[in-house]
C-alpha positions as CSV (number, residue, x, y, z in Angstrom):
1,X,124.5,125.4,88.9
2,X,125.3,123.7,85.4
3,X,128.6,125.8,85.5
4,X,129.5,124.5,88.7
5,X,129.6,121.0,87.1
6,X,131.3,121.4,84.3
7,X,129.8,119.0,81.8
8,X,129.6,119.8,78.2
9,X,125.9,121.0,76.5
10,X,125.7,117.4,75.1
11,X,126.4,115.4,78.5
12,X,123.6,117.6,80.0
13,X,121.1,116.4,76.8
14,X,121.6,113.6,77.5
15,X,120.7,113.6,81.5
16,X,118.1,115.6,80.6
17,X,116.5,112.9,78.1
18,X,117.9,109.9,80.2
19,X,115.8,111.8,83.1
20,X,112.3,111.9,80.9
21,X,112.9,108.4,80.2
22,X,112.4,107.7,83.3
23,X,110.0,109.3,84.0
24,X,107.8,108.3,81.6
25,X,108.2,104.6,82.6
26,X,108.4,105.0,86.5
27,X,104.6,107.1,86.0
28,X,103.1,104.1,83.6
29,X,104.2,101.0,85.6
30,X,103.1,103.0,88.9
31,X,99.8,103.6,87.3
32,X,99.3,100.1,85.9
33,X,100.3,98.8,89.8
34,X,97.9,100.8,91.2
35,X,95.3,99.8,88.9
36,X,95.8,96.1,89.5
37,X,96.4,96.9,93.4
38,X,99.6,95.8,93.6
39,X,101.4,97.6,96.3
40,X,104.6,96.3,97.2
41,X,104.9,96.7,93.1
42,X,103.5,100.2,93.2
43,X,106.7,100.9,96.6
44,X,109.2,99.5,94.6
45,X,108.8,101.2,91.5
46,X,108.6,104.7,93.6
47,X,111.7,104.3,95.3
48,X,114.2,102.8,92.7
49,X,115.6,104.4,89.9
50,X,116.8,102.0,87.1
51,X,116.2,103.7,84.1
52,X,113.3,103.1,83.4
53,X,114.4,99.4,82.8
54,X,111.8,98.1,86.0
55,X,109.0,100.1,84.9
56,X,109.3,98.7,81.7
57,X,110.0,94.8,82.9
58,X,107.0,95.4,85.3
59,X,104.8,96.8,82.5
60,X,105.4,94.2,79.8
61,X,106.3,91.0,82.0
62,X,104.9,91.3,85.4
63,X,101.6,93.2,84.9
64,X,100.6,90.7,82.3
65,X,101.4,87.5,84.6
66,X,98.0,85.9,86.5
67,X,98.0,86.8,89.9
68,X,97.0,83.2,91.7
69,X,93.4,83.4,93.4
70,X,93.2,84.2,97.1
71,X,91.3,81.3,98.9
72,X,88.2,83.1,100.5
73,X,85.1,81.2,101.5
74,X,82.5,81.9,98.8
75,X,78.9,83.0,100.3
76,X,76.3,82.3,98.7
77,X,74.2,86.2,99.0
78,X,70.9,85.4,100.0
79,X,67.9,87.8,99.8
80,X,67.2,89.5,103.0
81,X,63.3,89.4,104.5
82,X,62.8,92.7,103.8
83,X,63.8,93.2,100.1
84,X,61.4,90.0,99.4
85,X,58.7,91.6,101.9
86,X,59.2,94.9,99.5
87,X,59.1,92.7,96.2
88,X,55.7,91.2,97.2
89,X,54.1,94.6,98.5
90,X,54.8,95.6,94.5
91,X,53.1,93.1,93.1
């Protein structure tokens, strides 16, 4: 197959390299989206291939921003009957 293309040893180092480098950044800034649970991150840096230069924007710039809070009602977690019926029984 490289014959077919005809590109010098060199050219082909390069690709070769240019392809590890990307590589390497696509797998960390998919891992670090994952760990924070960002998916449309995690889909984004699957499917496009820019050199590495998104996985490294979203590693350095985006991870690190603060995410803003989602509004959920807070409950206040009560003890049931039975883990206080349970508490007194060891006593």
């Amino acid at each position: 197959m490289i014959d077919t293309l005809n590109l010098p040893v060199g050219a082909i180092i390069i690709l070769i390299i240019i392809l590890l480098w990307e590589l390497v950044w696509k797998l960390i800034g998919m891992w670090k989206a994952a760990k924070k649970g960002s998916v449309a991150w995690f889909i984004v840096l699957a499917v496009l291939n820019t050199v590495g230069i998104l996985s490294i924007l979203y590693v350095y710039v985006f991870s690190e921003m603060k995410r803003s809070p989602k509004r959920k009602s807070q409950k206040v977690r009560t003890k049931s009957r039975a883990s206080k019926k349970r508490k007194k029984k060891r006593r």
